[in-house]
C-alpha angles and dihedrals in degrees: 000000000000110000126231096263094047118117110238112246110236113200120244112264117257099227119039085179091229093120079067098051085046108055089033089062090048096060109026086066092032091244103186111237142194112219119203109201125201091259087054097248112136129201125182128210144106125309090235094156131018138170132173081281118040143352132228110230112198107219129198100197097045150354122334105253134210107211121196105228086222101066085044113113090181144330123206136172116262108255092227092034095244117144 
């Protein structure tokens, strides 16, 4: 029972809109990325498109891929900036 001085606990948002400011960043400057996805396949390239489901990686080397966020285990900027 919570007593009558006691503050009253608020939850954590669900969406800080970081992810936003992140990949809009990416983009926005052409930082060159490696993308991980669930199956353990990786790309690299550059974040030239992105919505709330997928994002649209711009390859060199290959096709331009659109990759669901969903199947993304994890995305990071490439250390020496090569894509």
């Amino acid at each position: 029972m919570a007593s009558k001085g006691a503050k009253s606990r608020h939850r954590a948002p669900q969406e800080t809109l970081e992810e936003l400011h992140y990949l809009r960043r990416l983009a926005d400057e052409a930082i060159p990325v490696r993308v991980r996805l669930a199956d353990n396949q990786e790309f690299s390239g550059v974040v030239e498109f992105f919505d709330s489901g997928f994002i649209r990686l711009t390859r060199e080397d290959g096709p331009n891929l659109f990759l669901y966020k969903h199947d993304i285990k994890y995305l990071y900027e490439e250390p020496n900036g090569e894509a």
